[in-house]
C-alpha positions in Angstrom: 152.1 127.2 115.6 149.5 127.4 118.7 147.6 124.3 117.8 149.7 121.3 119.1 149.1 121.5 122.6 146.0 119.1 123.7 145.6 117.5 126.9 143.2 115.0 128.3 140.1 115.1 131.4 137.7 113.4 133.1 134.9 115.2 132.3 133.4 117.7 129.6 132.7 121.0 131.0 132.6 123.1 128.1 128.7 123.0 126.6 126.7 125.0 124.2 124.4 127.7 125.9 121.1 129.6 124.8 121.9 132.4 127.4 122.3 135.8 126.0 125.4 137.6 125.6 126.1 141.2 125.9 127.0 143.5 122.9 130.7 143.0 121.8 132.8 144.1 118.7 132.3 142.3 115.8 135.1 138.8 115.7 136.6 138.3 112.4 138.9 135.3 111.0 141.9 135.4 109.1 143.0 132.2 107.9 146.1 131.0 106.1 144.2 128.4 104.4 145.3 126.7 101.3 144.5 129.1 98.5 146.6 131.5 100.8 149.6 129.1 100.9 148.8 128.3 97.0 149.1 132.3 96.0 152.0 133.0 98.8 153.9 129.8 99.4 154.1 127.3 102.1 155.2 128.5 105.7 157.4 129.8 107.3 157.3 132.9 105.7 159.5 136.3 106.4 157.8 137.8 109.1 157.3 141.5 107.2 154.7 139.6 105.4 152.5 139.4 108.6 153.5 142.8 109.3 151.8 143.9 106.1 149.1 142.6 107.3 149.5 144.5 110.8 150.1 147.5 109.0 146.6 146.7 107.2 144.5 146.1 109.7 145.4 148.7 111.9 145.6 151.1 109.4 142.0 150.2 109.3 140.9 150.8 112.4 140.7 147.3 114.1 140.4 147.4 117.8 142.8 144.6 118.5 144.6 141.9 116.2 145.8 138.2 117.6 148.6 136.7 116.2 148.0 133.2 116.6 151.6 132.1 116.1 154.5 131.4 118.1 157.5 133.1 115.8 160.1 130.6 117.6 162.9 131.0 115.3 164.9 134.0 114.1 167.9 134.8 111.9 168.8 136.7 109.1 166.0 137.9 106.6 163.0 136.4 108.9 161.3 140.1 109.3 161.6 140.0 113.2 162.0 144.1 112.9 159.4 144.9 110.5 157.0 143.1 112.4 158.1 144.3 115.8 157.9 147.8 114.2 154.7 147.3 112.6 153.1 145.5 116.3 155.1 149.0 118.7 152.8 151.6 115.8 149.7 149.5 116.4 149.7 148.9 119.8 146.9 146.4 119.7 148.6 143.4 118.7 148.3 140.2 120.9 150.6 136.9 120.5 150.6 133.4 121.4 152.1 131.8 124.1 151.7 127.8 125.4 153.4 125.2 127.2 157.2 124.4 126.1 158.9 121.3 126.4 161.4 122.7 127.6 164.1 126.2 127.9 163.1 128.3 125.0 165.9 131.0 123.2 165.2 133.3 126.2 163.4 133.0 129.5 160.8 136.0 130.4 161.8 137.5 134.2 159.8 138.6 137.1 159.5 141.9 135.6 158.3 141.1 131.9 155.6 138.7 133.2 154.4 141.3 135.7 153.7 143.4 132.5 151.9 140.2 130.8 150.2 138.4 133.7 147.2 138.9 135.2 146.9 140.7 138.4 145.2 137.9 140.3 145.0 137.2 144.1 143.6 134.2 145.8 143.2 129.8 145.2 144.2 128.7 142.2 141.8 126.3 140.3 143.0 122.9 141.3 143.8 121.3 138.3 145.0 124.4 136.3 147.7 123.8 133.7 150.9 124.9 134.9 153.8 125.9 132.7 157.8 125.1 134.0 158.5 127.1 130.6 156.6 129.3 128.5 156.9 129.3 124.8 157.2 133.1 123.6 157.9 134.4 120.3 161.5 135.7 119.6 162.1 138.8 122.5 161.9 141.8 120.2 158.7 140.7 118.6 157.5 139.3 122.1 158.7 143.2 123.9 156.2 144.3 120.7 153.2 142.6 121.9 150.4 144.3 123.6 149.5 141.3 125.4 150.2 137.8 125.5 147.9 134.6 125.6 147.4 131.2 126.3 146.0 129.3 123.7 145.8 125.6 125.5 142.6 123.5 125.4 141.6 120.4 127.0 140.0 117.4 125.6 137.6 114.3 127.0 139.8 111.2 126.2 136.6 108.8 125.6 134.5 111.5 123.5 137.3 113.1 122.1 135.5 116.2 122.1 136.7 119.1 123.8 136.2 119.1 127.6 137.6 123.1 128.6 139.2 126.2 127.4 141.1 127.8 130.2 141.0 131.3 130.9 144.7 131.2 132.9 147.4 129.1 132.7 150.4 128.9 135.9 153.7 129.6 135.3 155.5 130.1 138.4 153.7 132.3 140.7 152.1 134.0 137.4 148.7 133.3 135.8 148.8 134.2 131.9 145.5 134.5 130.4 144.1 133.0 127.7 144.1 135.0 124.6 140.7 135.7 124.6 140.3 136.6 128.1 143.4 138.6 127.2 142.0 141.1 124.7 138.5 141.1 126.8 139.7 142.5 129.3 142.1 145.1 127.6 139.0 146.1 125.3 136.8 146.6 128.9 139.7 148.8 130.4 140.5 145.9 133.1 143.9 145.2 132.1 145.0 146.1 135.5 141.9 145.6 137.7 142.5 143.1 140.3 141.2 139.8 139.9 139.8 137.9 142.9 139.8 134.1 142.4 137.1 132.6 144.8 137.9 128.6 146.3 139.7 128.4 142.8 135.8 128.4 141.3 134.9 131.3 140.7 136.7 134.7 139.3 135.5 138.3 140.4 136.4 141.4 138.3 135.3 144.3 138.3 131.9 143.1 140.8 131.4 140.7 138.3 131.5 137.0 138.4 132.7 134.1 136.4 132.1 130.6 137.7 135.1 128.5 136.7 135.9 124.7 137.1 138.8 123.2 138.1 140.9 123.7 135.1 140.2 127.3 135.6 137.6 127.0 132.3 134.3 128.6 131.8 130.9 127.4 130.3 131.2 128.9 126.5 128.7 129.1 123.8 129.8 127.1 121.0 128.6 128.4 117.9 128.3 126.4 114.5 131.6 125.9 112.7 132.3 128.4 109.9 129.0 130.6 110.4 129.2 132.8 113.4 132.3 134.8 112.2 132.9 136.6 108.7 136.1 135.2 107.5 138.9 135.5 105.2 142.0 134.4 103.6 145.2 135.5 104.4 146.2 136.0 101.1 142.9 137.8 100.0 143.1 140.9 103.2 147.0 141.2 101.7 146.3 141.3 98.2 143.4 143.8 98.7 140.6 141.6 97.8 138.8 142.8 101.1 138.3 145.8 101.4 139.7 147.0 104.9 137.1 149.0 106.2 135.2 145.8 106.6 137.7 145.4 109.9 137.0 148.6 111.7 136.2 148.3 115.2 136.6 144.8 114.9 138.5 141.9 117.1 140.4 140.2 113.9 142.1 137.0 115.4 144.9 135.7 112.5 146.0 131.8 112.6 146.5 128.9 110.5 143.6 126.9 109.0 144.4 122.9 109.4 142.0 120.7 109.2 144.6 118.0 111.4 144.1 120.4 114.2 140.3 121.0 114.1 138.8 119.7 117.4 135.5 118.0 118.3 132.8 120.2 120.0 129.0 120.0 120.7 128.5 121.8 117.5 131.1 120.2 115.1 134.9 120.2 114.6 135.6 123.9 115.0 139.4 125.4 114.9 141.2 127.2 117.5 140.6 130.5 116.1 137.0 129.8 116.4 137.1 129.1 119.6 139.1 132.2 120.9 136.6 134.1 119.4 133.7 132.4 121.1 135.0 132.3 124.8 135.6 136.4 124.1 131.7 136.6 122.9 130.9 134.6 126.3 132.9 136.7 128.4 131.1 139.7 127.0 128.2 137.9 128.3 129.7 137.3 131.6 129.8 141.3 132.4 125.7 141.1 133.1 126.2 138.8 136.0 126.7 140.9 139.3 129.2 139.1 142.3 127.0 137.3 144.7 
């Protein structure tokens, strides 16, 4: 899973906000929580199970669909196909990528990564998380995904609350995006606009400006844990206990709900999931701020 990855700063830069943010598609949450793993099981699953759920949402009309796992391992019976199959119909299915440890099962070449990574010019932030190796799903599920994203976040050592939520990470002469800076910019039709990073503090796209600090995070509006985003089980959206027209048009971001990996903010301990959903309602905010 996404949620392991924490690293310590100096400094909080991530606050809650009163301004304004500009109309967006509605966010919904899809958690495997514990009535889920109750009615389906404890993880890991066989992946055509989440590519039921693909299959659902799309079918539904969702505008784009985050897997917030990793999908490391593969072998016999895991699903890898059907959910590859079920991400290639949708085409608007996003994964999660991270920091590794080390080599994972394959290594992603020049010439994937130009496919995933932003197309950026100019100073990196100067203390932006850099990746030696990437952790990416298994390749044919990983070839499947519209996008990747980076689902790192940093937190303030003394008040243990979290500090910034990076829009890029480094990996070699690549920046990968966060996730939700990811679908953003896909949803706005800037998947390959160029990107201008200013001194490393500021990002320009599309004549637009986003003032970044040196982790390469922006100012975010934290919103209340649990409130600002209709959410459901897992197990509920497969059984058909929601109805799926209730995700039409909607951002539906999919993850794990773990109470060990909720994370201090100025609102409350909020999940990951949460959070990629409020730094995409920021960004949307972002767009009424012209380049100086």
């Amino acid at each position: 899973m996404q949620f392991k990855r924490i690293l310590a700063v100096a400094a909080a830069t991530l606050t809650l906000s009163a301004t304004s943010v500009a109309d967006h598609p509605p966010i919904h949450i899809i958690l495997i929580d514990k009535a889920t793993t109750e009615a389906l099981g404890p993880l890991p699953w066989p992946r055509d199970r989440h590519a039921k759920l693909v299959n659902i949402l799309c079918g539904a009309g969702a505008k784009a669909v985050a897997l917030c796992f990793y999908y490391r391992d593969s072998g016999p019976g895991r699903g890898d196909k059907a959910l590859a199959s079920a991400m290639t119909k949708c085409g608007k299915v996003y994964i999660s990528t991270g920091v590794a440890d080390g080599p994972q099962s394959w290594e992603a070449d020049d010439t994937w990564l130009a496919g995933k990574a932003l197309n950026a010019e100019g100073k990196h932030p100067d203390k932006l998380i850099t990746a030696e190796y990437l952790q990416l799903p298994v390749k044919v599920i990983a070839d499947a995904a519209a996008g990747i994203g980076a689902t790192e976040r940093l937190v303030d050592n003394d008040k243990k609350r979290l500090a910034s939520l990076p829009l890029m990470i480094a990996s070699g002469n690549w920046l990968i995006p966060s996730m939700g800076f990811r679908i953003f910019l896909d949803l706005q039709g800037l998947k390959n606009e160029p990107l201008v990073l200013k001194k490393g503090k500021q990002i320009i796209v599309n004549h637009r400006k986003i003032n970044i600090d040196r982790y390469g995070g922006a100012l975010v509006n934290i919103t209340s844990p649990g409130s600002a985003y209709p959410t459901h089980s897992f197990a509920s959206v497969l059984k058909g206990k929601v109805a799926p027209a209730v995700f039409k048009d909607a951002i539906v971001i999919v993850g794990l709900s773990d109470l060990k990996t909720d994370i201090s903010t100025a609102t409350g301990p909020k999940n990951s999931l949460e959070l990629i959903a409020d730094q995409i309602t920021t960004l949307y905010g972002f767009m009424t701020d012209k380049e100086e």
